[in-house]
C-alpha positions as CSV (number, residue, x, y, z in Angstrom):
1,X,250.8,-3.2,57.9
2,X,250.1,-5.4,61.0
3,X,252.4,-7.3,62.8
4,X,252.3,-11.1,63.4
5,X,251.5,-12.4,67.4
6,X,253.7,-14.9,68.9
7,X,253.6,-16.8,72.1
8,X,255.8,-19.5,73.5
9,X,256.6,-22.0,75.3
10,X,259.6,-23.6,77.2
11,X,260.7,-26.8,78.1
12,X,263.8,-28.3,80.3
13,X,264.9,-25.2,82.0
14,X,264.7,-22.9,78.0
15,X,262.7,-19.8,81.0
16,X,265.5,-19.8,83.6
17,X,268.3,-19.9,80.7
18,X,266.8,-17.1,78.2
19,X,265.7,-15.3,81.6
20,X,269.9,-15.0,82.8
21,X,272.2,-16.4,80.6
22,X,270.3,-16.1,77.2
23,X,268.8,-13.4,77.5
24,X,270.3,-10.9,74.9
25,X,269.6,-13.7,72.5
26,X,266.0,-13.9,73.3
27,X,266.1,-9.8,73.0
28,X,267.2,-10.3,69.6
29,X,264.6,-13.0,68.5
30,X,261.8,-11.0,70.1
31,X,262.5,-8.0,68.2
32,X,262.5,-10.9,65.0
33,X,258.9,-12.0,65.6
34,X,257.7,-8.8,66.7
35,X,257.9,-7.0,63.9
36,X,257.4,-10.0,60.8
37,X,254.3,-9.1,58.8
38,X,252.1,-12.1,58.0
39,X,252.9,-14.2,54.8
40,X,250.1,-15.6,52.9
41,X,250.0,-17.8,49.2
42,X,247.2,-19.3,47.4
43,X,246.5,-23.2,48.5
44,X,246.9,-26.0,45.5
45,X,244.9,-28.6,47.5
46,X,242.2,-29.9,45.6
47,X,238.9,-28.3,46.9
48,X,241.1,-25.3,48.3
49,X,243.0,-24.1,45.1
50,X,243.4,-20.4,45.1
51,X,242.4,-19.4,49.4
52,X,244.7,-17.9,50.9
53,X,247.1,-20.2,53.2
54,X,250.3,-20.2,55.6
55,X,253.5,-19.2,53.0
56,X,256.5,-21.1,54.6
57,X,258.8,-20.1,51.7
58,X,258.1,-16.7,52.3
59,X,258.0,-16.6,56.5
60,X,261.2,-18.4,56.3
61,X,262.8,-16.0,54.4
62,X,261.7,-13.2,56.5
63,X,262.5,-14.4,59.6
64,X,266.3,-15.1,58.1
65,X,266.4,-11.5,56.8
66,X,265.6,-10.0,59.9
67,X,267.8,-12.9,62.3
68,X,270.8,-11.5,60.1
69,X,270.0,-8.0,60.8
70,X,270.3,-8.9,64.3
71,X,273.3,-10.8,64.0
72,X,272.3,-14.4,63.3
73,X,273.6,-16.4,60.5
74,X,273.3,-19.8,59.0
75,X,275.2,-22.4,61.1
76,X,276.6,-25.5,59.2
77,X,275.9,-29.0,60.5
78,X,279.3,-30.9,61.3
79,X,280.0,-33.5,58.7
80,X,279.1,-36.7,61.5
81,X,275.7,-35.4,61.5
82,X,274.9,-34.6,57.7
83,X,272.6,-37.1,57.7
84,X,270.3,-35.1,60.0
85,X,270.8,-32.2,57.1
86,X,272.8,-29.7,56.5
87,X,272.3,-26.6,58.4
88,X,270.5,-24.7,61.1
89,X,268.4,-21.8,60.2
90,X,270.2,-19.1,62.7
91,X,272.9,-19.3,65.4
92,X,274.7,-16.7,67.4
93,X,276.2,-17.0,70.8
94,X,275.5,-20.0,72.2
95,X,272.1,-20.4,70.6
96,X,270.8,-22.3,67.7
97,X,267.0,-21.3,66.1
98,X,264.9,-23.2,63.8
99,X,262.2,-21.6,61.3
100,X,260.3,-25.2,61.6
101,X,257.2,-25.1,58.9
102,X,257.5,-28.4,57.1
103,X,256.5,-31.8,58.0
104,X,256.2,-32.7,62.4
105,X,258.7,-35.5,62.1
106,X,261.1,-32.7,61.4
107,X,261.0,-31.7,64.5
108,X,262.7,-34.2,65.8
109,X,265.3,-34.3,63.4
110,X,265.9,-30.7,64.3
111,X,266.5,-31.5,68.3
112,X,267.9,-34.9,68.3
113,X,271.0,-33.4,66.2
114,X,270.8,-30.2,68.1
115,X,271.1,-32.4,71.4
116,X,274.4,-34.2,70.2
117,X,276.0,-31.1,69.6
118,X,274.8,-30.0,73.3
119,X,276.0,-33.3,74.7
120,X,279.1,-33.1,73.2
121,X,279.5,-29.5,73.7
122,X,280.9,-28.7,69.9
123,X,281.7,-25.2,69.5
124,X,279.8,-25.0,65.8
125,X,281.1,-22.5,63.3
126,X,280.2,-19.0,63.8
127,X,278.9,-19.3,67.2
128,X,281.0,-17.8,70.0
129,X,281.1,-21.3,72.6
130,X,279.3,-24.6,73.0
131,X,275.7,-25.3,71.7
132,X,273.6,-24.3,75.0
133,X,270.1,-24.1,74.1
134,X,267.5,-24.0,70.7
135,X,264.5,-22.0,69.4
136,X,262.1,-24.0,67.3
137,X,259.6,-21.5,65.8
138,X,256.7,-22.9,64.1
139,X,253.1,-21.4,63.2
140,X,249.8,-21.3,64.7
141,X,247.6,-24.3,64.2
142,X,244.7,-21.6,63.9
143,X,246.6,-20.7,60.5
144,X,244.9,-21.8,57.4
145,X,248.1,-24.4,56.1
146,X,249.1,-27.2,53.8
147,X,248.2,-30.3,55.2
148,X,250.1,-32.6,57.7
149,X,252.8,-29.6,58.2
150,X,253.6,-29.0,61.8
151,X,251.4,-26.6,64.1
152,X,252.3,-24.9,67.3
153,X,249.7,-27.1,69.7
154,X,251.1,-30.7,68.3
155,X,254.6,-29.8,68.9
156,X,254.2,-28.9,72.0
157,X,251.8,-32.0,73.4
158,X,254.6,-33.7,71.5
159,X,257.5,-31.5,73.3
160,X,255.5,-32.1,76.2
161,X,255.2,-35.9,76.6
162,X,258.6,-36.6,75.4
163,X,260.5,-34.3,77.9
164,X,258.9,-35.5,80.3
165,X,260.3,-38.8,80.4
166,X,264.1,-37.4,80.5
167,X,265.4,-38.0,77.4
168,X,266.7,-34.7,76.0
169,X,268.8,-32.2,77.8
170,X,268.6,-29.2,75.8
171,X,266.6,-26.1,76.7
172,X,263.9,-25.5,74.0
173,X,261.6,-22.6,73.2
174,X,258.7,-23.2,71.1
175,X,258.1,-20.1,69.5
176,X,254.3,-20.0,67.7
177,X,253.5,-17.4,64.8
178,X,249.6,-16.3,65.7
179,X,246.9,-15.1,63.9
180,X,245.6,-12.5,66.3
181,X,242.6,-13.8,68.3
182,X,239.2,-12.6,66.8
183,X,239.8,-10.8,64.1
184,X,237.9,-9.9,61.5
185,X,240.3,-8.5,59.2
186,X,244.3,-9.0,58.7
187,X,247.5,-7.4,56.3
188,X,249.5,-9.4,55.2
189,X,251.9,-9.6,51.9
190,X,250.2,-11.7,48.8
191,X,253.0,-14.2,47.6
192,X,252.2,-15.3,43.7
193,X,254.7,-18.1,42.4
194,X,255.5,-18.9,38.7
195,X,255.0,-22.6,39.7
196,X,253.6,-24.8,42.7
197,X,256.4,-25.5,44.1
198,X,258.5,-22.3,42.6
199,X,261.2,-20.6,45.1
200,X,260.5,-16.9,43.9
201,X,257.6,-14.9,42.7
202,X,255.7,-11.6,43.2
203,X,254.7,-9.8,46.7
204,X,252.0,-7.2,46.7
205,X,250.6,-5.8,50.2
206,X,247.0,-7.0,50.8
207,X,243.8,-7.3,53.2
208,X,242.2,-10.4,54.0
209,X,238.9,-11.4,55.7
210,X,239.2,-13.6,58.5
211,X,236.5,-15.5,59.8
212,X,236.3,-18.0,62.6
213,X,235.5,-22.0,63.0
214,X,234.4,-23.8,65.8
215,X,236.8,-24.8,68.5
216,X,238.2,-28.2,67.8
217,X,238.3,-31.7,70.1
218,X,242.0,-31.7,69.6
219,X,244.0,-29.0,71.2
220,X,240.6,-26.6,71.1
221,X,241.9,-24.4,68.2
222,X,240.0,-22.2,66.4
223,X,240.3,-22.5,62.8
224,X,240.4,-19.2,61.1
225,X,239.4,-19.3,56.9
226,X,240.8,-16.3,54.6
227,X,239.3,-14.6,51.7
């Protein structure tokens, strides 16, 4: 079975920070990503129903199993904040990590409360000292996906503008799930739900064909299409 790629990218200071002070965390999360196997379901968009897409269900639930295996665990929001929801996916140390695969505006929801607690510096439950720095992780836009859910090249033109202008403090890594560049074929585990939007199902190993669109005006991606 074939691993998923990953790349990244950092904003306000997140290289110097997981480079010193961070980085056993980051050792921890890089053994995460480097070893998750690709998660696929069948799309229910009209036109699409049945092709193989993105499963966020699944990937998230990977990625917690093998964050707790490492040591990271759920970390409750404080109760002033419960309007920005009600936990983070994985925190240990002084780092907080979100598996980010839904809608983009969740992004922000995700770093504006993870910037109070950094501005405040709240010692969170289950973490070891103040809030110092977050992982977002999010997919590939290259990925087949539902539609208007957040891809890897938005968030970070988004990341990119916005930081610029000085508004957010805390360190961010933007971590990207990848379909591996040019290729023809890809593992991956088969997800099959009881309903459309069901929490549990069935997993069976599987190969799928891969093949490759034109590169697009925005952000130049590459499209790949499953079968």
């Amino acid at each position: 079975m074939m691993d998923m790629d990953y790349r990244y990218a950092d904003f306000n200071g997140a290289t110097q920070y997981f480079d010193r002070r961070g980085a056993d965390r980051w050792d921890e999360l890089d053994r995460v990503f480097g070893g998750l196997i690709p998660q696929l379901q069948a799309s229910g968009q009209d036109g699409l129903a049945g092709r193989p897409i993105f499963d966020p269900k699944a990937t998230n639930a990977a990625l917690t199993v093998a964050a707790a295996a490492e040591g990271w665990g759920k970390v409750p929001v404080p109760l002033d904040l419960r309007s920005f929801g009600s936990d983070w996916d994985a925190g240990r140390g002084n780092v907080l990590a979100e598996w980010q695969f839904s809608n983009y505006p969740f992004l922000w929801n995700n770093i504006t409360r993870t910037e109070v607690v950094l501005r405040a510096q709240a010692t969170l439950r289950g973490m070891a000292g103040p809030v110092e720095a977050l992982v977002v992780v999010v997919k590939s836009g290259s990925w087949p996906a539902s539609n208007s859910t957040l891809y890897f090249e938005q968030a970070h033109a988004q990341l990119d503008n916005v930081t610029s202008l000085g508004i957010f403090q805390t360190p961010i890594r933007l971590v990207s799930l990848d379909i591996p560049t040019g290729v023809s074929t890809i593992e991956g585990d088969w997800n099959e739900y009881g309903a459309r939007y069901g929490r549990y199902g069935t997993s069976s190993p599987r190969v799928f064909t891969v093949s490759w669109g034109a590169a697009t005006r925005l952000h130049g991606l590459q499209k790949a299409t499953l079968s």
